[in-house]
ROSE-4610 file (N, C-alpha, C; in Angstrom, 1 decimal, always signed):
// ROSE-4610
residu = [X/X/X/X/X/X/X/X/X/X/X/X/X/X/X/X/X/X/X/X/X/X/X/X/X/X/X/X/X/X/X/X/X/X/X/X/X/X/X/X/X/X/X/X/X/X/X/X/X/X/X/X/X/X/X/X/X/X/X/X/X/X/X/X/X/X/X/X/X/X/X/X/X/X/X/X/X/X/X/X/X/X/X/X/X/X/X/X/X/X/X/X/X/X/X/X/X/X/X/X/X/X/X/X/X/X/X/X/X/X/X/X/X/X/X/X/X/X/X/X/X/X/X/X/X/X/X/X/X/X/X/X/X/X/X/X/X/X/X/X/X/X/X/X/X/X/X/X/X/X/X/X/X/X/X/X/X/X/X/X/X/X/X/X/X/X/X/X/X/X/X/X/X/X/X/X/X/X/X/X/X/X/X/X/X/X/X/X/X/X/X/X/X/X/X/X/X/X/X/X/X/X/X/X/X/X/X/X/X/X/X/X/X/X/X/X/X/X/X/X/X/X/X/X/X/X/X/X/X/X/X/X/X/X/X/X/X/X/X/X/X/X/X/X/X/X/X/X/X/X/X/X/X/X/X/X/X/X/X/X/X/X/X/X/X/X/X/X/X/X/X/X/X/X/X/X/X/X/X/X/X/X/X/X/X/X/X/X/X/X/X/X/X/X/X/X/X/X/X/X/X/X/X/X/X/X/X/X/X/X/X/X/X/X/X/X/X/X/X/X/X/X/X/X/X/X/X/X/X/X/X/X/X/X/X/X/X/X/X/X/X/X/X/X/X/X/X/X/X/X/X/X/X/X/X/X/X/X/X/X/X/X/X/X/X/X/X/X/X/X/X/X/X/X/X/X/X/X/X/X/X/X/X/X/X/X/X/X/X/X/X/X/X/X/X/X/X/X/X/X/X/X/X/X/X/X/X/X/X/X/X/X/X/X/X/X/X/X/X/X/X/X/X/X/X/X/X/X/X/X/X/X/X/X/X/X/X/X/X/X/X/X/X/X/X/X/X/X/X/X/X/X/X/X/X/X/X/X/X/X/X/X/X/X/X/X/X/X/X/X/X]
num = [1/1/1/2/2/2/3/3/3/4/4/4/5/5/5/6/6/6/7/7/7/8/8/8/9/9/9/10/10/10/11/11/11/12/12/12/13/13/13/14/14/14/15/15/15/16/16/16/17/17/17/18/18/18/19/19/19/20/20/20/21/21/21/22/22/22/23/23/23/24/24/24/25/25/25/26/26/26/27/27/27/28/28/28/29/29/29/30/30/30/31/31/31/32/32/32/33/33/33/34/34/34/35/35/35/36/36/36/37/37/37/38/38/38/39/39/39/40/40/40/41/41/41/42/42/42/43/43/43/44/44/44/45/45/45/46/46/46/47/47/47/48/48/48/49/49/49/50/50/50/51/51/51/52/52/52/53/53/53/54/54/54/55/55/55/56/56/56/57/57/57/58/58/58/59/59/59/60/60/60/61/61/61/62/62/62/63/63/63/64/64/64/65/65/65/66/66/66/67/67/67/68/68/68/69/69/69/70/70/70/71/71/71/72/72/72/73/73/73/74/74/74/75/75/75/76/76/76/77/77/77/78/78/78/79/79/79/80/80/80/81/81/81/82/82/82/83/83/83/84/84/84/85/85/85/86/86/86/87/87/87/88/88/88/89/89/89/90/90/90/91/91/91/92/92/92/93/93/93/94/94/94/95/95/95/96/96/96/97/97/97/98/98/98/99/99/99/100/100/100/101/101/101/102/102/102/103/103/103/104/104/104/105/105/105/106/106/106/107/107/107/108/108/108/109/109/109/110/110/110/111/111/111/112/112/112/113/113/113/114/114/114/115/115/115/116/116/116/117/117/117/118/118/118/119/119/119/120/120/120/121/121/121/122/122/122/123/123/123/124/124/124/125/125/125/126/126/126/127/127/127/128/128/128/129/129/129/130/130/130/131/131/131/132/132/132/133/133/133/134/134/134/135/135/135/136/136/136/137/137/137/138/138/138/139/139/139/140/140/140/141/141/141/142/142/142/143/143/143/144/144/144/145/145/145/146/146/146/147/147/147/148/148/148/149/149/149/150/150/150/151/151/151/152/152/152/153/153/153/154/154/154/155/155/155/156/156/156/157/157/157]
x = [+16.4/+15.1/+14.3/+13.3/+12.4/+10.8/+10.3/+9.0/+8.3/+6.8/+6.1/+4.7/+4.0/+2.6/+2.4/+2.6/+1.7/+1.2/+0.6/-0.4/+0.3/+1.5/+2.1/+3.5/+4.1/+5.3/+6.4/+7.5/+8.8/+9.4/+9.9/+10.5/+11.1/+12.1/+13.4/+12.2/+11.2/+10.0/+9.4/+9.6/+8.8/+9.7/+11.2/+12.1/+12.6/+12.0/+12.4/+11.4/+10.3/+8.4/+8.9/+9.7/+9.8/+10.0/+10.7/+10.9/+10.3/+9.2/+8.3/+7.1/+6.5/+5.6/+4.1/+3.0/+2.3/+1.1/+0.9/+0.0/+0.5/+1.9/+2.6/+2.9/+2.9/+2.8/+1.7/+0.8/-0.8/-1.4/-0.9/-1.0/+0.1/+1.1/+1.8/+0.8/+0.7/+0.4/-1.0/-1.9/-3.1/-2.9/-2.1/-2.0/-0.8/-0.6/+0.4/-0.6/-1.8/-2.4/-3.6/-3.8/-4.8/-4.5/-2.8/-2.3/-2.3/-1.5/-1.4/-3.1/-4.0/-5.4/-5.8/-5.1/-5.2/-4.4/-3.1/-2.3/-2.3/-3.4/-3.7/-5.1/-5.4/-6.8/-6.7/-7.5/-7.5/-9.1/-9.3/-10.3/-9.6/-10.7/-9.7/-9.6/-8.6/-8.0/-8.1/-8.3/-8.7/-7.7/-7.6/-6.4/-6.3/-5.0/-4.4/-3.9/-3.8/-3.1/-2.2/-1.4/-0.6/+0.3/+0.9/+1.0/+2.1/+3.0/+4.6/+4.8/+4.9/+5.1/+6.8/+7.8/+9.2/+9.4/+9.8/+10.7/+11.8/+12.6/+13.7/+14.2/+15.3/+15.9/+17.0/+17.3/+18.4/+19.8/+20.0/+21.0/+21.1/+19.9/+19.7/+19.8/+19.4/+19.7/+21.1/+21.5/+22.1/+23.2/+23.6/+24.9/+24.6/+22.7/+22.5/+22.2/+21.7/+21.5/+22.4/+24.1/+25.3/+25.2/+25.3/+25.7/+25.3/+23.6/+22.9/+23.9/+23.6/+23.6/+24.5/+26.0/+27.2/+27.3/+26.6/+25.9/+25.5/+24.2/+23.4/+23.8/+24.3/+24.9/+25.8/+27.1/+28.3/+29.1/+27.8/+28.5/+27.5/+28.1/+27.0/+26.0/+24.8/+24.1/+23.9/+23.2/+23.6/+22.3/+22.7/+21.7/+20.4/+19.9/+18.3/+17.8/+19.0/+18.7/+18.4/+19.0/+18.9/+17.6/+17.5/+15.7/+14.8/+15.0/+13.7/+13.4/+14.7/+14.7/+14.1/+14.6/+14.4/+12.8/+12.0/+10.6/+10.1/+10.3/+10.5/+10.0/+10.9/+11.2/+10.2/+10.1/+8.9/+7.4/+7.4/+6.1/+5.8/+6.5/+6.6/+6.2/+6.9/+6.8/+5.9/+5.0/+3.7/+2.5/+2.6/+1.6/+2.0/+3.0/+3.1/+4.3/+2.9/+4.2/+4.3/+5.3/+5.2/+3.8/+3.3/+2.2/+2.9/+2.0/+2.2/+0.8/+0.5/-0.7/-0.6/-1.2/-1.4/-2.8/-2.5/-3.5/-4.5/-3.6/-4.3/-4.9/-5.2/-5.6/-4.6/-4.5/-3.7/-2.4/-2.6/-1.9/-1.7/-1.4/-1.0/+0.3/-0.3/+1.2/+0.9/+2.7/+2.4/+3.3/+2.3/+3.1/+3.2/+4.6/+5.4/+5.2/+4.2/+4.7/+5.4/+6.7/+7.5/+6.9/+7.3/+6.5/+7.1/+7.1/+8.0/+9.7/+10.7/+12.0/+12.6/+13.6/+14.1/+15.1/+15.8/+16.9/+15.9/+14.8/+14.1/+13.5/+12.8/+12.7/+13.7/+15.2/+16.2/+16.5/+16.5/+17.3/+15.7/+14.4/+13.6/+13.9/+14.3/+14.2/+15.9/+16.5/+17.7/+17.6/+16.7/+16.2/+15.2/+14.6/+14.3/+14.7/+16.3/+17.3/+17.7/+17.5/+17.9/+19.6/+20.2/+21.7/+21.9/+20.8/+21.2/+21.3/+20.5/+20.6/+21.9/+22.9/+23.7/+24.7/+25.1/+26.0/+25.8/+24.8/+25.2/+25.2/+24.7/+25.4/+26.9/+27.4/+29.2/+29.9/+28.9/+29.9/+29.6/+28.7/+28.3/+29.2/+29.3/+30.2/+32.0/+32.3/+33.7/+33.6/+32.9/+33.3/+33.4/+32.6/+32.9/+34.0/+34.2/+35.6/+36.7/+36.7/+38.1/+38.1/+37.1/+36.9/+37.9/+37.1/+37.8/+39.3/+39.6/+41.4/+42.2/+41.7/+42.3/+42.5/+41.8/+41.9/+41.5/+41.6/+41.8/+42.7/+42.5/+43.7/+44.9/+46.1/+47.2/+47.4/+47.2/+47.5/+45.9/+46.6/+45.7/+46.6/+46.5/+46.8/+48.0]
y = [-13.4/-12.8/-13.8/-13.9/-14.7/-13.6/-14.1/-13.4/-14.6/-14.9/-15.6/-15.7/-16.4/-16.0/-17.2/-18.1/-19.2/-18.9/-20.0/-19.4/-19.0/-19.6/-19.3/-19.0/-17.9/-17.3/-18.5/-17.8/-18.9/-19.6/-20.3/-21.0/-20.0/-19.5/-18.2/-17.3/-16.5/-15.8/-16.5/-17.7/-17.8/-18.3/-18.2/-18.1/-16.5/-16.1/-14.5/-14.0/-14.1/-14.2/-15.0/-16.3/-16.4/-15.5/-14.3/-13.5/-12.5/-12.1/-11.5/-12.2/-10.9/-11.5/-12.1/-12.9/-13.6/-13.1/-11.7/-11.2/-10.5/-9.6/-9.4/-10.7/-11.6/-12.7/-12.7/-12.8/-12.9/-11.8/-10.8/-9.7/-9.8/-9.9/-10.1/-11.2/-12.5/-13.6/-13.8/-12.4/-11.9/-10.9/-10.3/-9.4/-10.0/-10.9/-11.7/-12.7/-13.6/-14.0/-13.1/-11.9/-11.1/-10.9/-10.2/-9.6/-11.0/-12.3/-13.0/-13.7/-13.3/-13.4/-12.5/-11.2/-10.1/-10.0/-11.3/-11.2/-10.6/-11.9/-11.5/-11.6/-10.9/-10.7/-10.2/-11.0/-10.9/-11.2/-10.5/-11.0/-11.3/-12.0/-12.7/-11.5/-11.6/-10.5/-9.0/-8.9/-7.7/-7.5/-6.1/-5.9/-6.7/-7.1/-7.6/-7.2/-7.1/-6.7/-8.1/-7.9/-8.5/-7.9/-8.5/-8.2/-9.1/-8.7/-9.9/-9.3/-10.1/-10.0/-10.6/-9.8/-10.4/-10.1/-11.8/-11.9/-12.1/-11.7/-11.6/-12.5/-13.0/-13.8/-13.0/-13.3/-12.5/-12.8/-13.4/-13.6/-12.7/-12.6/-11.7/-9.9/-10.0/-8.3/-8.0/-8.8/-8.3/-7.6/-7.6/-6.7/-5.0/-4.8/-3.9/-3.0/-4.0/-3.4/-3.1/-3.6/-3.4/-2.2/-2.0/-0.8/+0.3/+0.4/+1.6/+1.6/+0.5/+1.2/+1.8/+1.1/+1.7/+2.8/+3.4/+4.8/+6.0/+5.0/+6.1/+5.5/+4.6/+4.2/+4.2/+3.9/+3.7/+2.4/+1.3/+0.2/-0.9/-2.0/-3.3/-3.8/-4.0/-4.5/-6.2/-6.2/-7.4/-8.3/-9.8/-10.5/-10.4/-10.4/-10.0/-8.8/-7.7/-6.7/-6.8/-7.8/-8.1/-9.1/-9.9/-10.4/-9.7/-8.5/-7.9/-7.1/-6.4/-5.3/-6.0/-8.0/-8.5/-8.6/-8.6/-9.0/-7.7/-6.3/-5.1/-5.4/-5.7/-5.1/-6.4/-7.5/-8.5/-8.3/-7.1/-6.7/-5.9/-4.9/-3.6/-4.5/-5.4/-5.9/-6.6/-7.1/-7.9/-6.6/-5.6/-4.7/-3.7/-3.5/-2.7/-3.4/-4.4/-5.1/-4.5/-5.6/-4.5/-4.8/-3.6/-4.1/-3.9/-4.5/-4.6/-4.3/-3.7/-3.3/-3.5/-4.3/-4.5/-4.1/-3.0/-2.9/-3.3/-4.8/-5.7/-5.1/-6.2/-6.0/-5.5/-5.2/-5.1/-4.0/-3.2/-1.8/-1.8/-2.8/-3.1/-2.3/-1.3/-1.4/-1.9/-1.9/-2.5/-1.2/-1.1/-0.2/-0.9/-0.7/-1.5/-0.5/-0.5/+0.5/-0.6/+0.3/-0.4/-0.3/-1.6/-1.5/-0.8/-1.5/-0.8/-0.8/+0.0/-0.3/-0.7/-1.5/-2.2/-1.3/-0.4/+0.2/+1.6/+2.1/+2.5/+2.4/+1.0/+0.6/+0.2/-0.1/-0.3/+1.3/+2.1/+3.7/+3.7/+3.4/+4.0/+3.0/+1.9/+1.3/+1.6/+2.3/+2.9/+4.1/+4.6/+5.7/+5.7/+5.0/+4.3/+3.4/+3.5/+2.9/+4.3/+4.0/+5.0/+5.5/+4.6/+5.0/+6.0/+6.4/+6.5/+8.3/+8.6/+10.2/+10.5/+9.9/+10.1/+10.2/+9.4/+8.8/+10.1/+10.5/+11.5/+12.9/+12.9/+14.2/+14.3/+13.1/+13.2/+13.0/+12.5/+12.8/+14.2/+14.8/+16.2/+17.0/+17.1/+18.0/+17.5/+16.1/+15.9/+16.6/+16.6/+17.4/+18.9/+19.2/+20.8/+21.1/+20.1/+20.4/+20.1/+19.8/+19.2/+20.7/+20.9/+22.3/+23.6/+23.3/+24.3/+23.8/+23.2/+22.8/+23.1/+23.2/+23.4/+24.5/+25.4/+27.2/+27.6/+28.7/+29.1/+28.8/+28.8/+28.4/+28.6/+28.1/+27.9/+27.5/+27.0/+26.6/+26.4/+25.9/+25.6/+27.1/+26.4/+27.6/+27.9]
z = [-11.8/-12.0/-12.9/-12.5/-13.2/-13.9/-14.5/-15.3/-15.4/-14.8/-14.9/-14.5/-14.6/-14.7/-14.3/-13.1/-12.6/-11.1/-10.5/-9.3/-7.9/-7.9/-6.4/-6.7/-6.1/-5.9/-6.0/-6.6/-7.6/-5.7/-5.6/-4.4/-3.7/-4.7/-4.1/-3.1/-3.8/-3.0/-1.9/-1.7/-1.0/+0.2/-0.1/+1.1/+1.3/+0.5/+1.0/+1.7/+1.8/+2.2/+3.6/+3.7/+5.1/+6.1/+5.8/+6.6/+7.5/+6.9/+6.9/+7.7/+8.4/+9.3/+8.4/+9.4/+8.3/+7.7/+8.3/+7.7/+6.5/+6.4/+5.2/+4.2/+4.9/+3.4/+3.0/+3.5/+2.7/+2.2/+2.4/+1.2/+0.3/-0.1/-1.0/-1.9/-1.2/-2.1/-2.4/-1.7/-2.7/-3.5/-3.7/-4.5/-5.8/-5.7/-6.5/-7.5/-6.6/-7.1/-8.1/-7.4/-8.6/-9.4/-9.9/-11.0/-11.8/-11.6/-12.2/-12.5/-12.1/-12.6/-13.8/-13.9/-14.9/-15.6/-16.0/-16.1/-18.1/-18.6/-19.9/-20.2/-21.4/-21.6/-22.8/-23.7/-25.5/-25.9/-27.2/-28.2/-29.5/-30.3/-31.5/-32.3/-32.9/-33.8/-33.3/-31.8/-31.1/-30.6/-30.0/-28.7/-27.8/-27.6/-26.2/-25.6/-24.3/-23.1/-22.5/-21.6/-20.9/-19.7/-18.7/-17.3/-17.4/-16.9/-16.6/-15.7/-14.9/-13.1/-13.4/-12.5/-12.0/-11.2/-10.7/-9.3/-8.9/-8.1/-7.7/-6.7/-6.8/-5.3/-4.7/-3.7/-3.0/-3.6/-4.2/-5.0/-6.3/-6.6/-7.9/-7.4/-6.4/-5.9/-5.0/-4.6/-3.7/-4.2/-5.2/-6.1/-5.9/-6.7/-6.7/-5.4/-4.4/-2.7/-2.6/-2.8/-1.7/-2.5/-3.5/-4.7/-3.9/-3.9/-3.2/-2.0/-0.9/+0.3/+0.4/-0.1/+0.3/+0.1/-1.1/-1.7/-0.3/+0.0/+0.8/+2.6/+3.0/+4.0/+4.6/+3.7/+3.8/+4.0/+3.8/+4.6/+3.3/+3.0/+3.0/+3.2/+2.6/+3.6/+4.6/+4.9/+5.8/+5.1/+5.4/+4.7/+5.5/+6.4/+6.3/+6.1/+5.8/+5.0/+3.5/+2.9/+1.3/+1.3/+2.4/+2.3/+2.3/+3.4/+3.6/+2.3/+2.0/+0.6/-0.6/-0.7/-2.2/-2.2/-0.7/-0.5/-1.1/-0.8/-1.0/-2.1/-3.1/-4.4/-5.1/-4.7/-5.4/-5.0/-4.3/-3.4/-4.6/-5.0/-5.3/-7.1/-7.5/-8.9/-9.0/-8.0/-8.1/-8.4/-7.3/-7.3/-8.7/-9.1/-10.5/-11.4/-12.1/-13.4/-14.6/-15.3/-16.7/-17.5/-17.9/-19.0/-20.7/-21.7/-22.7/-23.3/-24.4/-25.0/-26.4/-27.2/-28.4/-29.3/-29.6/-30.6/-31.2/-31.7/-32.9/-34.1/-35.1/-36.3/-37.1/-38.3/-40.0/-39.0/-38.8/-38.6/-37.1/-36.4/-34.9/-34.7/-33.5/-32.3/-31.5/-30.8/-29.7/-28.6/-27.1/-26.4/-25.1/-24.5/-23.3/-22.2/-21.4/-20.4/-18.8/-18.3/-17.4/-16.0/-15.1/-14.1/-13.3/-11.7/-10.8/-11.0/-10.8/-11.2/-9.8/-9.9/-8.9/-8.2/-8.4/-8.3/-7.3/-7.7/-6.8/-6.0/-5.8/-5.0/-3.9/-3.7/-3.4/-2.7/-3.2/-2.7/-1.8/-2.2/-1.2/+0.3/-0.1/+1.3/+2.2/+1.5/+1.9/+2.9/+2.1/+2.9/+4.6/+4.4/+5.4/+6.7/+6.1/+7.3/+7.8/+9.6/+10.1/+10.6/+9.8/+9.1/+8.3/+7.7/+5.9/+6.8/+7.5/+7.7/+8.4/+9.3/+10.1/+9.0/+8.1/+7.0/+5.9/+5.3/+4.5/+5.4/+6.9/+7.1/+7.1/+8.1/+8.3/+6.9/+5.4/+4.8/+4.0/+4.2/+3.9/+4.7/+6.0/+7.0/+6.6/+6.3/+5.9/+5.0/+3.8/+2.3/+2.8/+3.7/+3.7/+4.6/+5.4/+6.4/+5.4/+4.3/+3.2/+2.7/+2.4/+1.2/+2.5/+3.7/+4.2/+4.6/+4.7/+5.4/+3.6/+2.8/+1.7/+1.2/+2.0/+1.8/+0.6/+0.0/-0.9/-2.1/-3.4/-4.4/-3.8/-4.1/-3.6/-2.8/-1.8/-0.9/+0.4/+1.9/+2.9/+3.5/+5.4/+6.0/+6.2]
C-alpha cells in the first residue's frame, strides 16, 4: 500500500488500470486527479484539512481477496479476479480517502475521519460474483442436511 499525493497513479495502479476498459480508466484517473487537487488546504495558523489517498497493488490485496472469497465463494480467487477487485478497491480509495481535520491555533484538535475500508469493498465485489449465491446456498442446505442426519441428542437414526 502506498499513501500519496502526486499527479498520476503509483505504476502497480496503473498495471492494475490496464485491465479495465478505457473509459473506466479515465474516470478513475479524473477522479484520482481531483482528490489529489483537494488533497490539502490551509491558512496560516488556521485550520487544516488533508486527504490521503491509498493505493493498492495486487500483491498487497490478494491475501485479503483469497480470505473473503474463500469465505463467500468457496474457492480462491483467480488473478484477474484480484486485478479487477485491487482496481475496485483503488477506485473506491481515490473517490473516499482518509480525511484529517485540524483545528489549529493554541487549543488544536485534530479529527481523522476513515475513508473507504478495503475489506468492504472486497466482500461487496464478492457479492457480485455470480458464484457467491450458489456457494452459500449448498453450504446453507449442507449445514441443515448435517443438523438433520444427526437427529436429536443422542444419537442419529
Amino acid at each position: 500500500m502506498t499513501t500519496g499525493s502526486t499527479s498520476t497513479p503509483a505504476t502497480g495502479v496503473n498495471s492494475v488500470l490496464s485491465i479495465l476498459p478505457p473509459a473506466a480508466q479515465k474516470a478513475f484517473a479524473a477522479r484520482l486527479a481531483a482528490a489529489q487537487a483537494n488533497a490539502s488546504t490551509s491558512t496560516a495558523g488556521g485550520p487544516t484539512s488533508n486527504k490521503s489517498i491509498k493505493t493498492y497493488t495486487a500483491g498487497a490485496t490478494t491475501a485479503n481477496i483469497n480470505t473473503i472469497w474463500l469465505d463467500q465463494i468457496g474457492r480462491a480467487a483467480s488473478d484477474k479476479e484480484i486485478n479487477a477487485v485491487t482496481a475496485a478497491i483503488n477506485a473506491a480509495m481515490a473517490a473516499n480517502p482518509d480525511k484529517t481535520y485540524n483545528s489549529g491555533g493554541s487549543a488544536s484538535t485534530t479529527q481523522t475521519t476513515a475513508g473507504a475500508d478495503m475489506n468492504q469493498v472486497i466482500r461487496e465485489q464478492a457479492l457480485k460474483n455470480p458464484e457467491t449465491a450458489g456457494y452459500q446456498a449448498a453450504t446453507t442446505y449442507y449445514d441443515a442436511l448435517l443438523n438433520v442426519l444427526q437427529g436429536p441428542v443422542g444419537g442419529g437414526f
